[in-house]
C-alpha positions in Angstrom: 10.9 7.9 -6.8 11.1 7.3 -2.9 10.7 3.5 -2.2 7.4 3.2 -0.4 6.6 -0.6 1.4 4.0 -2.6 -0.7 1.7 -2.5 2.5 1.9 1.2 3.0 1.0 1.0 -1.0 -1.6 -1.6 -0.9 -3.3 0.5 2.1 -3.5 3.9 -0.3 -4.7 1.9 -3.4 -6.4 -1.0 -2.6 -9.9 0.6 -3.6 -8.5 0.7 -7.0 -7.8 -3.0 -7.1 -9.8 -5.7 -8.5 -11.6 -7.7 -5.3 -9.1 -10.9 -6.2 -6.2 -8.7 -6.6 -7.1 -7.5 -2.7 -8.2 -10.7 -1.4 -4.3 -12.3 -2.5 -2.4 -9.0 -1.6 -4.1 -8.3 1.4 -3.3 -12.2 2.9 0.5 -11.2 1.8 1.3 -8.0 2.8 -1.3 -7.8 6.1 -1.4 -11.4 7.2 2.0 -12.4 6.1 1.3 -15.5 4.7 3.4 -17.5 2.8 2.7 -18.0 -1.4 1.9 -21.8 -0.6 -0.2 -20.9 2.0 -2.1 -18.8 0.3 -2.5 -21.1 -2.7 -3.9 -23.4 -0.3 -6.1 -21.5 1.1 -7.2 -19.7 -2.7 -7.6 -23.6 -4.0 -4.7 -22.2 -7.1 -1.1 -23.4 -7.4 1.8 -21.6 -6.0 2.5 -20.1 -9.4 -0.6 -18.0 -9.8 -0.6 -16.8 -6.0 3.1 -15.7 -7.0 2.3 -13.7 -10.7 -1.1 -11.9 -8.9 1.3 -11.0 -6.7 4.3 -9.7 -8.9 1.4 -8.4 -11.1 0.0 -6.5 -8.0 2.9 -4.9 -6.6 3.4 -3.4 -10.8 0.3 -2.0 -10.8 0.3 -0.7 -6.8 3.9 1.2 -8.2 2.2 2.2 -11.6 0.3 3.8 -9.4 2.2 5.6 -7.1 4.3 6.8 -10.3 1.3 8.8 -11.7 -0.4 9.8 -9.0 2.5 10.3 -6.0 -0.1 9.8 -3.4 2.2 8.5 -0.8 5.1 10.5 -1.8 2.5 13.7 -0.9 1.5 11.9 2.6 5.7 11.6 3.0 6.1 15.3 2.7 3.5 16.7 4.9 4.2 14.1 7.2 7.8 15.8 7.2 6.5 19.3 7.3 3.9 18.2 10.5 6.9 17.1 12.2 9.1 20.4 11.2 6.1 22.5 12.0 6.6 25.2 15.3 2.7 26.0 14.9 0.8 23.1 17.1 -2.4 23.8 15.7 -1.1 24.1 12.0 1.0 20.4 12.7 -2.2 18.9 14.1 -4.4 20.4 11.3 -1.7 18.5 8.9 -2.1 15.4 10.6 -5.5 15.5 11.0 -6.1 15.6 7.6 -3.7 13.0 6.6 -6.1 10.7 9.3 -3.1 10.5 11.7 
C-alpha cells in the first residue's frame, strides 16, 4: 500500500466517521493541536484523546485498504501530470476537484 498522510486520509473519509471521531481528528491532523490540548479542550484525559486517535487513524487505513480511494486520486494525479492532451489533463483534474 502507498503510505498516504492521515490528513490527506481524514480529508477523503471523514464523512464516514462518527461526529466525535471528526471533531478529535480534525483538531489533530488540521489544527495541529497537541493530545493535552485537545483533552482540555474535549473536558477527557490525555489517554482517551490519544486511543480516538490511534483508533481513528486504524479505521481511516482500514479504509483506504478496501476501498484505495486515495491510491486512485495518486494515479490520475500522475497520469494528469504525464498527460500531452491539455484538455484531457484538465478534464482529469477537474474531476479529481483540483
Amino acid at each position: 500500500m502507498v503510505l498516504f498522510d492521515y490528513l490527506e486520509l481524514f480529508s477523503t473519509y471523514k464523512n464516514l466517521l462518527t461526529e466525535k471521531q471528526v471533531e478529535v481528528f480534525s483538531l489533530y491532523v488540521e489544527c495541529d493541536l497537541s493530545l493535552g490540548e485537545i483533552a482540555e479542550i474535549k473536558g477527557v484525559s490525555r489517554q482517551s484523546v490519544s486511543d480516538a486517535i490511534n483508533k481513528t487513524k486504524d479505521i481511516l487505513l482500514g479504509y483506504e485498504n478496501k476501498l484505495s480511494l486515495c491510491k486512485i486520486k495518486s494515479n490520475l494525479k500522475e497520469i494528469a501530470e504525464s498527460c500531452d492532451s491539455e484538455e484531457l489533463k484538465s478534464k482529469i483534474l477537474n474531476a479529481l476537484g483540483e
